[in-house]
N, C-alpha and C positions, 0 to 999 in steps of 0.2 A: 156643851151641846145646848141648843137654844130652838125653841119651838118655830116652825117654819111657817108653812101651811097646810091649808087642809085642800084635798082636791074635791071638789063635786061636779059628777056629771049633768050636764044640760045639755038641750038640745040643738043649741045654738049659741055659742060664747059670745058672736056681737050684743045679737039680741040681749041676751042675758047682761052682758055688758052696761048696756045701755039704763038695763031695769034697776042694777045697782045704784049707779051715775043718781038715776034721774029720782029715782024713790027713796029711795035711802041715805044718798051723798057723799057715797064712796068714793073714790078717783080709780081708774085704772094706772097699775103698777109698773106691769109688761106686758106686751104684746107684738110675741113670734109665733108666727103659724099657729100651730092648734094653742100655744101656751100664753092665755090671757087670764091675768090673776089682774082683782080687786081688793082694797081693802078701806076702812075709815081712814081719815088722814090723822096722820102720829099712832095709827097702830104697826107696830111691827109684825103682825100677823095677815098672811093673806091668803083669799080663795081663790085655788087654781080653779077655772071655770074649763072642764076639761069637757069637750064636747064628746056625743054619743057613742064615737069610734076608741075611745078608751076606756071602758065601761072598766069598773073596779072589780076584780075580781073576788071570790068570798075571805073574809079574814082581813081582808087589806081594805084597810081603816080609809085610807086617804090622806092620813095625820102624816106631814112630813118634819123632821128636825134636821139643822142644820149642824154643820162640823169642820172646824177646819181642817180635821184629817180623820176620815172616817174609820179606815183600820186601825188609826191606835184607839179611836173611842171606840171601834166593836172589843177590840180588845180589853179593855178595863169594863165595859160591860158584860162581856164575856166572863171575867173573873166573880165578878156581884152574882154569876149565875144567871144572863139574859141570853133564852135562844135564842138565835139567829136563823132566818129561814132563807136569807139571800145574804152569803158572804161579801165581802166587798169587790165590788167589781165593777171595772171601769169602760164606760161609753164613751160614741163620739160627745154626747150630749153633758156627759159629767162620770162624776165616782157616787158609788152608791153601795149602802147595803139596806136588807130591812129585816127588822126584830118583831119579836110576840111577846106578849104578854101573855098569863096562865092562861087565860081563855081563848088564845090562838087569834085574838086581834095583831096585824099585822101592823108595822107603823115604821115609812120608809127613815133613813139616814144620810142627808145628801152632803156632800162636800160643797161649800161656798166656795 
């Protein structure tokens, strides 16, 4: 398991986009529909720049980790004793589960 990204809402991902680029010196990474992530160049970490219509709900960090198979990593996490608040379950858009930490921070688990 390998840390992904983090999601923040904004109000405008071009925009926002652009503020990355040009102040900071980020590159953009991807860019489909609502899902335009940013990041520094040679960091393997990136900010999904998730506009307003996906507001984070309470608990859910934003914090995404990646996996090549996520039901056998919920499973060995599972056994260490890590709840799971979204079992693994699979979209058109991918496989996912997502876990908590004691303090009920939520933090997704996406299949690469």
């Amino acid at each position: 398991m390998k840390f992904s990204s983090i999601a923040l809402v904004v109000s405008d991902a071009k925009k926002s986009a652009k503020w990355y680029m040009e102040k900071l010196g980020f590159e953009i990474r991807s860019k489909d529909g609502h899902w335009v992530t940013v990041s520094q160049k040679g960091l393997p970490v990136d900010i999904h720049l998730c506009e307003g219509f996906c507001p984070l709900e309470p608990g859910n960090t934003g914090f995404s980790f990646i996996s090549k198979d996520v039901a056998k990593e919920q499973k060995a996490l599972e056994a260490k004793g890590v709840k799971f608040t979204q079992t693994t379950k699979k979209e058109d858009w991918g496989t996912y589960a997502m876990f908590a930490d004691p303090d009920g921070n939520e933090f997704w688990l996406v299949q690469e």
